[in-house]
N, C-alpha and C positions, 0 to 999 in steps of 0.2 A: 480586346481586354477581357481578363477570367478575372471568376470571382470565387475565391475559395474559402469556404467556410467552413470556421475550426469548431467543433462542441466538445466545451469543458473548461473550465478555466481554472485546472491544475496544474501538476508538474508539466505534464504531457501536453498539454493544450497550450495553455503559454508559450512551451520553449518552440512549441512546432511555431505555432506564429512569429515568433522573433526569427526562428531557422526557413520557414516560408519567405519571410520580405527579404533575405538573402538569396534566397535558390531561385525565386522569379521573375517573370519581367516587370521593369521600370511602370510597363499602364497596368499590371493588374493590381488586384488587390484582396485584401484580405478581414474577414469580418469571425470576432471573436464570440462567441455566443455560451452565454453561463447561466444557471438559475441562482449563482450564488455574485454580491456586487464584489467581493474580494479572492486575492490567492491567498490559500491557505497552505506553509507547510507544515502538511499533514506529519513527516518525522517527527516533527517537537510533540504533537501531541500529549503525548505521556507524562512531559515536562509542566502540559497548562495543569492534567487533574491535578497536579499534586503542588500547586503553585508555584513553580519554580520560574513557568513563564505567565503571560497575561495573553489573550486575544491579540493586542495591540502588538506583541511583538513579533509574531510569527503570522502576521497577513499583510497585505497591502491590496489597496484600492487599483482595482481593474480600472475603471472608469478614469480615473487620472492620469496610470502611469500609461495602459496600452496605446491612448490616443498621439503621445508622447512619442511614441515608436513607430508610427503609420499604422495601425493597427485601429479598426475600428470596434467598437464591442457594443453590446447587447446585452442587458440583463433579464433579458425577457425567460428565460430557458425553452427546450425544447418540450414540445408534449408529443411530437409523431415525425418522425425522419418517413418521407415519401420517395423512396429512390429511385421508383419510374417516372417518377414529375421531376426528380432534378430540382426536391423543395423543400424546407422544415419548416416544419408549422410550431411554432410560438406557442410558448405558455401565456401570451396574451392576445390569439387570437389569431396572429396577423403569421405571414408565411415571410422566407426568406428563399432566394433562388441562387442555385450553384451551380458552377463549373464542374469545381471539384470539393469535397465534404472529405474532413478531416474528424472522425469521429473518436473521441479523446476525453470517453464523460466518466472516465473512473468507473465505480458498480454502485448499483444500488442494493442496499443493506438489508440482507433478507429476514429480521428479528421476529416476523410473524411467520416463521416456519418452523419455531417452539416457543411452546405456551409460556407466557411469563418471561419472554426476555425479551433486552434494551429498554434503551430509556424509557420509555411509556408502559413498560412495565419493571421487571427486578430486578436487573441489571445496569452496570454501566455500561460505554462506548469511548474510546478515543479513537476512533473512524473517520471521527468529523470533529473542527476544532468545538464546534458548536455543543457537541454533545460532551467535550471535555471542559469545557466550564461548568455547564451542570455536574458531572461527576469532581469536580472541585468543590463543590458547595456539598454536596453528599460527604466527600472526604473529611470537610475539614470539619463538618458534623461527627462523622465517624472517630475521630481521634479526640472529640472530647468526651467518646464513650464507646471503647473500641474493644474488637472481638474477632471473631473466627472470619476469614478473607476467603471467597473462593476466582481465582482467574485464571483464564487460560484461554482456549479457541473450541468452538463447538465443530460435528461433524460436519463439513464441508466446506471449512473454513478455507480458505489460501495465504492468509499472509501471519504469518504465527511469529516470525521477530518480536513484533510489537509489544505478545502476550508476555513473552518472557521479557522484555525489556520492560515492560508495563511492573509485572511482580517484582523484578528484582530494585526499582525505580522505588517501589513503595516500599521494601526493605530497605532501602536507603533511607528515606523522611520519616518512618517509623523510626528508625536507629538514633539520627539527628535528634527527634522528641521528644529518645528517651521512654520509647514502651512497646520498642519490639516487642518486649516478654511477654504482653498481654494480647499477643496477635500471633494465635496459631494461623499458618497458612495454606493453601493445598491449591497446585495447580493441574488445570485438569484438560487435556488433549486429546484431540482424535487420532493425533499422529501414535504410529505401532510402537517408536521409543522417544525417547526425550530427544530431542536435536534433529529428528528426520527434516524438520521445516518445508517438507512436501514435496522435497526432491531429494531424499534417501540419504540424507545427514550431506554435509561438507567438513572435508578434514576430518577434526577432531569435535566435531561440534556436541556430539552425542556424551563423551567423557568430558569436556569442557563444561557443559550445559550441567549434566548431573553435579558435577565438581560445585559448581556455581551454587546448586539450589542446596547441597548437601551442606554445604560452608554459611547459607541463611537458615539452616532451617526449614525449608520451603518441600512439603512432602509433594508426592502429583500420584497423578491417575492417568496411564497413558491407553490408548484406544478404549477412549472414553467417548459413549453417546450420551450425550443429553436431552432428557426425555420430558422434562418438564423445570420452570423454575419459581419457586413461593416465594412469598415477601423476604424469608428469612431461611430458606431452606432450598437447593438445588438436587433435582434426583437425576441419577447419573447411572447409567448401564457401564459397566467395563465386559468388554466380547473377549473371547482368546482370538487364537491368529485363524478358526475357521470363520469368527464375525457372530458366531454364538453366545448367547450370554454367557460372562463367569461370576460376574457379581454385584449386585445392586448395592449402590453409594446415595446413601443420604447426607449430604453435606451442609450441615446448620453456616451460615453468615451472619454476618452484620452490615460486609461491603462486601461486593462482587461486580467484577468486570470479567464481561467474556465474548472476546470477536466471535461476531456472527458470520455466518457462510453470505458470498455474492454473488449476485445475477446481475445481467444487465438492467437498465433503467428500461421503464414501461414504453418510450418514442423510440424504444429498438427492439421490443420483446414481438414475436410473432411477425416478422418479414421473412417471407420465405424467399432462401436464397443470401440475405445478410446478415442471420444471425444464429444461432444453434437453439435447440431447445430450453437454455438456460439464458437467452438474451446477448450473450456475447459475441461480438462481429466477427466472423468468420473471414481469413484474411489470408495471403500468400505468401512466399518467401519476401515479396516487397512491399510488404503490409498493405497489399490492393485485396479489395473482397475479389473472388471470382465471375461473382453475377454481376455485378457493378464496377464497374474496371474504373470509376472516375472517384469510386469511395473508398476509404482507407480508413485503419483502425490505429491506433497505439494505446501503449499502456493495458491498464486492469481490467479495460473495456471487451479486449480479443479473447478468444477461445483459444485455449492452450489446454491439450488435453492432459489428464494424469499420469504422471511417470512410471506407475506402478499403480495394481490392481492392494488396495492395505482394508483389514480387518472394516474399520471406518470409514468413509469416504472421506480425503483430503486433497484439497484445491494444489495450482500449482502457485508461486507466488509470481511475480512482476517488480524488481526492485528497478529502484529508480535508475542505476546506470543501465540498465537492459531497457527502461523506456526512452529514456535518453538518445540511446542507440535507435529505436523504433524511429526514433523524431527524425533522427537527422536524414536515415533513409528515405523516410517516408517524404521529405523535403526534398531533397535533391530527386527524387524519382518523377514528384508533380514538375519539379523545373524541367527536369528533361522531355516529359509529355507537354508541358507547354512549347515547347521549339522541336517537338515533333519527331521525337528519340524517344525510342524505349526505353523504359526504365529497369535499371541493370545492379540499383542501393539494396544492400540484403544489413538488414540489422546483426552485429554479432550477438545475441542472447547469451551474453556473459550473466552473473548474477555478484554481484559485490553489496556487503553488508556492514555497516557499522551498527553491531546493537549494545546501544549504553544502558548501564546497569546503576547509572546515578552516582556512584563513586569508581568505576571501573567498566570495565565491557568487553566484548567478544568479536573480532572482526575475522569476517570468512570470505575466501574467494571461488569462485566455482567459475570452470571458463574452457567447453560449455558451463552452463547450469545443469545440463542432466548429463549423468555418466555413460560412457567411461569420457573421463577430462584429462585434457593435458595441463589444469593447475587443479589443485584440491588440497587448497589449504586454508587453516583456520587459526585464531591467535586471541592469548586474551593480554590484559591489563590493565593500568590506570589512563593510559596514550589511548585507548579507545573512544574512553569517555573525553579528553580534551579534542581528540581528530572530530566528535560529533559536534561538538560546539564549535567550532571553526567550519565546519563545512555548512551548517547551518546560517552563519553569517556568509558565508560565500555564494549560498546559492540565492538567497535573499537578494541579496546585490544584483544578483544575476537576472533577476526579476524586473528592480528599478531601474539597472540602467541598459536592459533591452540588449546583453549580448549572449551571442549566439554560440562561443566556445563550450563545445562538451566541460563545463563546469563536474558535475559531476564523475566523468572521468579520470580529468586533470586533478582534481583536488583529492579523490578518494586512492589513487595511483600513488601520489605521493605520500601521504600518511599510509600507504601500507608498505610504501617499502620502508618506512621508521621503522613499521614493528615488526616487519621481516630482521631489517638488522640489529633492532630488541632481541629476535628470537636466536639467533645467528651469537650475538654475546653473551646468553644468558646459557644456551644449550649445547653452544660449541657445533 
């Protein structure tokens, strides 16, 4: 009998356990370990700051549903992965012993690597559902006395969707309220132009994205460092394309949110051999570390290097059907090492996005993610923002009742080819 232990209790870590108790054998088993007692999807985020959802509706309880599915869990979290013992040691104390270690803890949020930002300082967060309730309570403060917005992603950000989904979300409940007019906006990037999203634009995303922010009002600052941030004021370097300064941005707020750059979590920072200089688990075409052939990485956790050398440093991003993808290899490959086959599952690292815009949105395919691809396409309209609210009850579901179908795939495949053939009748 193995015992294989999954850390994280995200997209990534969930689905690998639901796709673990399928790839293995009938006596092993499987132990789910989280610091947090619920799953959170993280997508809706955007939706909690600005009330649109509640906590309540976009988590569910680990402890109920996972035991439900054979799945044991743990809420203790990890404080130190030991991968020459074959051991993690507990945020309370106690150790747990593995086979095999499915490491799947998403990143820890690097806000103390400029002064004055995130939530404990001057900024907001939807990173964490946790941190978008506070920015809800900030919000909805903010709109009974409302003013100058700064958001966007600082330098070394990776996952930039969210920020424009994030700005163009509160152009939306601004609009609804009735006092866009008193909410000048500006968003502010480390990416070289609007739509790079950290792997060199897809499609159209770049003239779609501007189109977008042009049509709200919404001005930006792109290869933007942010060098400090005051209660009510963000100071922001803009470099040209040597990475030299061109112009110093003082930009007054009232509300600001701005994704922080991620590292890995401190129980995987500094093992030499499992993880890189930034904490990320270093992994192989079959998501197996090198030095640890029995540990395995998915999701925002792995190191994936930059696509391209840009003015600012920018992350790569990890969308959910490319973790997806991580999961199922990285499942079928432990099955095959438990009956004593090599493992042969290579993830496709496709990248598919649906980013809602709160009345409308922008959907991109990239497949690779990184160029040259043999698809490179992007689409906007109102079918956006309905595909994200339906995919969001689907993978929900997918949650509670413990199945193991590429949901993601399935469901984001079919709402693009709608807006392929939207696009198909609209432009001939």
């Amino acid at each position: 009998m193995a015992h294989i232990v999954v850390l994280g209790g995200g997209i990534g870590g969930v689905s690998c356990a639901y796709e673990l108790k399928a790839a293995i054998r009938a006596e092993d088993r499987v132990t789910l370990v989280s610091n947090k007692p619920f799953f959170q999807f993280t997508p809706s985020n955007p939706w909690v700051a600005v009330n649109w959802r509640k906590k309540n509706d976009i988590t569910i309880d680990l402890n109920e549903v996972l035991p439900r599915h054979g799945v044991a869990f743990n809420g203790a979290g990890a404080s130190r992965v030991h991968p020459q013992e074959n051991r993690v040691e507990l945020g309370d104390g106690t150790s747990l012993a593995y086979d095999y270690l499915v490491i799947a803890t998403g990143p820890e949020l690097a806000f103390d690597e400029i002064e004055g930002l995130g939530p404990n300082g001057n900024t907001q967060s939807i990173c964490d559902v946790d941190h978008a309730v506070t920015a809800n309570g900030r919000w909805e403060a903010f709109c009974k006395d409302p003013g100058p917005i700064v958001v966007g992603a600082v330098q070394g950000a990776s996952c930039y969707g969210p920020a424009y989904e994030f700005a163009m979300i509160m152009d939306a409940d601004l609009r609804q309220r009735r006092i866009r007019d008193k909410v000048p906006m500006t968003f502010v990037t480390a990416e070289p132009y609007i739509g790079h999203l950290g792997v060199g634009g897809i499609g159209d995303t770049k003239g779609l994205l501007e189109s977008a922010m042009r049509q709200r009002h919404i001005k930006w600052v792109t290869n933007a460092k942010v060098d400090k941030v005051e209660p009510d004021k963000a100071f922001v370097t803009e470099v040209d394309d040597d990475g030299k300064p061109k112009k110093a941005h003082e930009l007054p707020f009232k509300f600001s949110m701005m994704l922080p750059a991620f590292r890995g979590i401190a129980a995987l920072r500094n093992i030499e051999g499992l993880s890189n200089p930034r904490g990320f688990v270093i992994v192989d075409k079959h998501q197996r570390n090198p030095r640890y052939p029995n540990v395995f990485g998915v999701g925002v956790c792995i190191a994936i290097p930059p696509l391209e050398q840009t003015p600012v440093p920018v992350g790569v991003p990890k969308t959910g059907f490319m973790i997806e993808s991580m999961v199922t290899a990285t499942a079928l490959n432990i099955g095959q090492l438990l009956r004593n086959e090599q493992p042969t599952n290579e993830a496709t690292w496709n990248a598919i996005c649906l980013a809602d815009f709160g009345d409308s949105g922008v959907a991109f395919v990239a497949m690779p993610q990184n160029p040259p691809r043999n698809v490179n396409w992007s689409s906007s309209g109102r079918w956006v923002h309905v595909a994200k609210i339906a995919f969001e009850k689907y993978f929900l579901r997918k949650i509670r009742i413990g199945a193991t179908e590429p949901y993601y795939e399935r469901a984001v495949m079919r709402l693009l080819d709608i807006g392929k053939v939207r696009d198909v009748a609209q432009h001939g």
